[in-house]
C-alpha positions as CSV (number, residue, x, y, z in Angstrom):
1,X,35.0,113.1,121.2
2,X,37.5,110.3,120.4
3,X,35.1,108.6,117.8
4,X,34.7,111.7,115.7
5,X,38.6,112.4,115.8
6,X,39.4,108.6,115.2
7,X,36.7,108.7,112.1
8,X,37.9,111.9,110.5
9,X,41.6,110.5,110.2
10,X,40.0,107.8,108.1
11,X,40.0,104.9,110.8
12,X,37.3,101.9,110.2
13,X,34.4,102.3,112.3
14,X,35.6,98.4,113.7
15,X,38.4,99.5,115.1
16,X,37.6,102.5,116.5
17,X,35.6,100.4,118.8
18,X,38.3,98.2,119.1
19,X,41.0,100.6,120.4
20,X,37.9,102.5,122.6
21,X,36.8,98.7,124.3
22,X,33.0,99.6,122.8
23,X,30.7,97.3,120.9
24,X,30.6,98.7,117.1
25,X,27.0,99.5,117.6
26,X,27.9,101.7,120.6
27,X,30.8,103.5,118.6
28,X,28.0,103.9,115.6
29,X,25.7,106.2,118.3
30,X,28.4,107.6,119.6
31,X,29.5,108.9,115.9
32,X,26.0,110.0,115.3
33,X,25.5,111.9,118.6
34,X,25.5,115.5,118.8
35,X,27.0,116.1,122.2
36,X,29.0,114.3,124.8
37,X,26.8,111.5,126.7
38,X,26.5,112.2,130.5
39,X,25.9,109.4,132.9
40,X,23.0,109.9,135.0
41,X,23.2,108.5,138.5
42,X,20.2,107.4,140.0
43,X,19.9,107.3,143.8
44,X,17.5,105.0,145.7
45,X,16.8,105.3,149.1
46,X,18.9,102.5,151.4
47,X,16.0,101.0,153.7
48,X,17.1,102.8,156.6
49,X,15.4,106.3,154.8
């Protein structure tokens, strides 16, 4: 993960999220997340189902 890797060279949490296009909240979870996050993709049904 680019967050960890960013944070253990000593980078400010700021602009980490800078350079990654993230809000600083966003880079704060992502720091603080055990895993990868995954995108789930939600299907509906078009109106022709």
């Amino acid at each position: 993960m680019q967050v960890e890797v960013l944070e253990a060279q000593g980078v400010p949490l700021a602009r980490i999220a800078a350079n990654l296009g993230i809000d600083r909240k966003t880079a704060r979870k992502l720091r603080r997340a055990q895993a990868e996050p995954t995108v789930a993709v939600r299907r509906r049904k078009s109106h022709l189902d």
